[in-house]
C-alpha positions as CSV (number, residue, x, y, z in Angstrom):
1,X,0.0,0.0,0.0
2,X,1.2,3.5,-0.7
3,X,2.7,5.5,2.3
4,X,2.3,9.2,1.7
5,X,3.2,11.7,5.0
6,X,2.1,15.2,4.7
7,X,4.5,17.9,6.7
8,X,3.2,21.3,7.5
9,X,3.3,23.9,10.5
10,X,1.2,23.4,13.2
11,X,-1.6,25.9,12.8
12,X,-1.5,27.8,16.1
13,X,1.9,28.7,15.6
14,X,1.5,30.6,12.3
15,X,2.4,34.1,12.2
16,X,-0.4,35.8,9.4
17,X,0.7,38.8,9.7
18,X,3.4,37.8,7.3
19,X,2.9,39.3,4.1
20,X,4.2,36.6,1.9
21,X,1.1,34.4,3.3
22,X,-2.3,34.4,1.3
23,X,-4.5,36.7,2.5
24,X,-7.6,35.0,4.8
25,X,-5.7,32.4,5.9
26,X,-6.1,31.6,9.9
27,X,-6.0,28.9,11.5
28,X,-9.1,27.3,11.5
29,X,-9.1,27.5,7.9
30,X,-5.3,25.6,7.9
31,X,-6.6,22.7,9.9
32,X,-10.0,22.1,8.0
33,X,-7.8,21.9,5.0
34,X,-5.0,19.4,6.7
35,X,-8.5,17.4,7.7
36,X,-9.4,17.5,4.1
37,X,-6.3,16.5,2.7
38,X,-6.0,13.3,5.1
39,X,-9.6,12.3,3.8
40,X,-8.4,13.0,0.5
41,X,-5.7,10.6,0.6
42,X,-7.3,8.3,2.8
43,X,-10.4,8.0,-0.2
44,X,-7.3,7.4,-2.8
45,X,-6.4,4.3,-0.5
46,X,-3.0,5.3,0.6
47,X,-1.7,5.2,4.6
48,X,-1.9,8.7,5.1
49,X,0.2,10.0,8.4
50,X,0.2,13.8,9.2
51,X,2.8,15.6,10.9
52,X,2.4,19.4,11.7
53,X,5.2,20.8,13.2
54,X,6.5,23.9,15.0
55,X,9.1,26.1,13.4
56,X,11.9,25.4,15.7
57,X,14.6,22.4,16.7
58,X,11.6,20.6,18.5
59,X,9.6,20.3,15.1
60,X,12.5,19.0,13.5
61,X,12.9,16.2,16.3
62,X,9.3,15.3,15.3
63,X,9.9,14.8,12.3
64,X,12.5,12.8,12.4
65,X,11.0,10.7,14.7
66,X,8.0,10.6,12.7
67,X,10.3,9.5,9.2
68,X,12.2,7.3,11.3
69,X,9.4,5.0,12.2
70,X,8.0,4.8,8.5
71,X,9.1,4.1,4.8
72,X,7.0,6.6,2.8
73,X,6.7,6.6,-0.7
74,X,5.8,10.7,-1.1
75,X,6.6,12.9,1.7
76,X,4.7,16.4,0.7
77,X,5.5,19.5,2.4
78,X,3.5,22.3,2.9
79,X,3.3,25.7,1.9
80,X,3.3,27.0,5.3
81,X,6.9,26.0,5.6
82,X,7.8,26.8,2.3
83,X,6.6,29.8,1.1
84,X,7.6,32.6,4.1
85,X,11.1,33.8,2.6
86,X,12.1,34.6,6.4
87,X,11.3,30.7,7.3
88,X,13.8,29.8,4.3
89,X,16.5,28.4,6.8
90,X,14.1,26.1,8.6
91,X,12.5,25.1,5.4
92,X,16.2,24.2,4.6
93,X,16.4,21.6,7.7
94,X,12.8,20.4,7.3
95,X,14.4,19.4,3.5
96,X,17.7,17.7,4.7
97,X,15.7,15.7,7.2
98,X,13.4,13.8,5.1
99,X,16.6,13.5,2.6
100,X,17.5,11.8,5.8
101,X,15.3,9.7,7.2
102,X,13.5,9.1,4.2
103,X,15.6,8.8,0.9
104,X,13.7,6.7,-1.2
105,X,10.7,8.8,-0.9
106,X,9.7,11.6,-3.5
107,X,9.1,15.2,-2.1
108,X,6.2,17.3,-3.1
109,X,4.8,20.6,-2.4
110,X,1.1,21.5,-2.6
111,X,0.1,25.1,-3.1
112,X,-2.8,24.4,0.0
113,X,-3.9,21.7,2.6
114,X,-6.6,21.0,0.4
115,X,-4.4,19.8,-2.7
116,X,-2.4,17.4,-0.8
117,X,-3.8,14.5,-2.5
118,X,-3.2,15.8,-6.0
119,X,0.8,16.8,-5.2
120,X,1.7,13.0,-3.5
121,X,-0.5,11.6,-6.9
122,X,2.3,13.3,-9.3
123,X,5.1,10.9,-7.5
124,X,2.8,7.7,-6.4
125,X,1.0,5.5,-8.6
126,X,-2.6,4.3,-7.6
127,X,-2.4,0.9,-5.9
């Protein structure tokens, strides 16, 4: 069975007030979107794990520990980590740790929780 994990920040700890950030976003709006993407994936019938994160060392311990006890076949990472230009160093070390702990998995990026599904679907084949 495919193994997809999706890694994103943990909603509360979001700062909107960042520019870069689509406007309307909060963080009730975040989780019904992770909640959507996990039935999304569920539906497609993969083993879907989620891991939100904070933006510090402590979110990179859980994700590590979170690849470490799986073999995914797409790890997709979410544009909550990726798209703030002043979070590009931690997006850096959430990178190097799935090239870590999961090397044989492909790496995607959605462009919202919601199209989670659709960005593991480019790397994984139906099963």
């Amino acid at each position: 069975m495919t193994r997809v994990l999706f890694i994103g920040q943990k909603p509360e700890t979001v700062d909107f007030s960042d520019p870069s950030l689509p406007p309307g976003f909060d963080a009730q709006k975040i989780q019904a979107g992770i909640d959507l993407a996990e039935t999304t994936m569920t539906e497609r019938g993969w083993d879907a794990d989620i891991c939100m994160i904070a933006p510090d060392d402590s979110g990179i311990a859980a994700l590590a520990a979170q690849l470490a006890g799986t073999d995914y076949d797409c790890v997709v990472i979410g544009g909550g980590l990726r798209i703030p230009l002043k979070g590009l160093e931690f997006f850096e070390k959430v990178v190097n740790a799935i090239h870590q702990g999961a090397p044989k998995a492909a790496i995607a990026f959605n462009t919202r929780p919601q199209d989670t599904a659709e960005a593991a679907a480019r790397w994984v084949s139906a099963d």
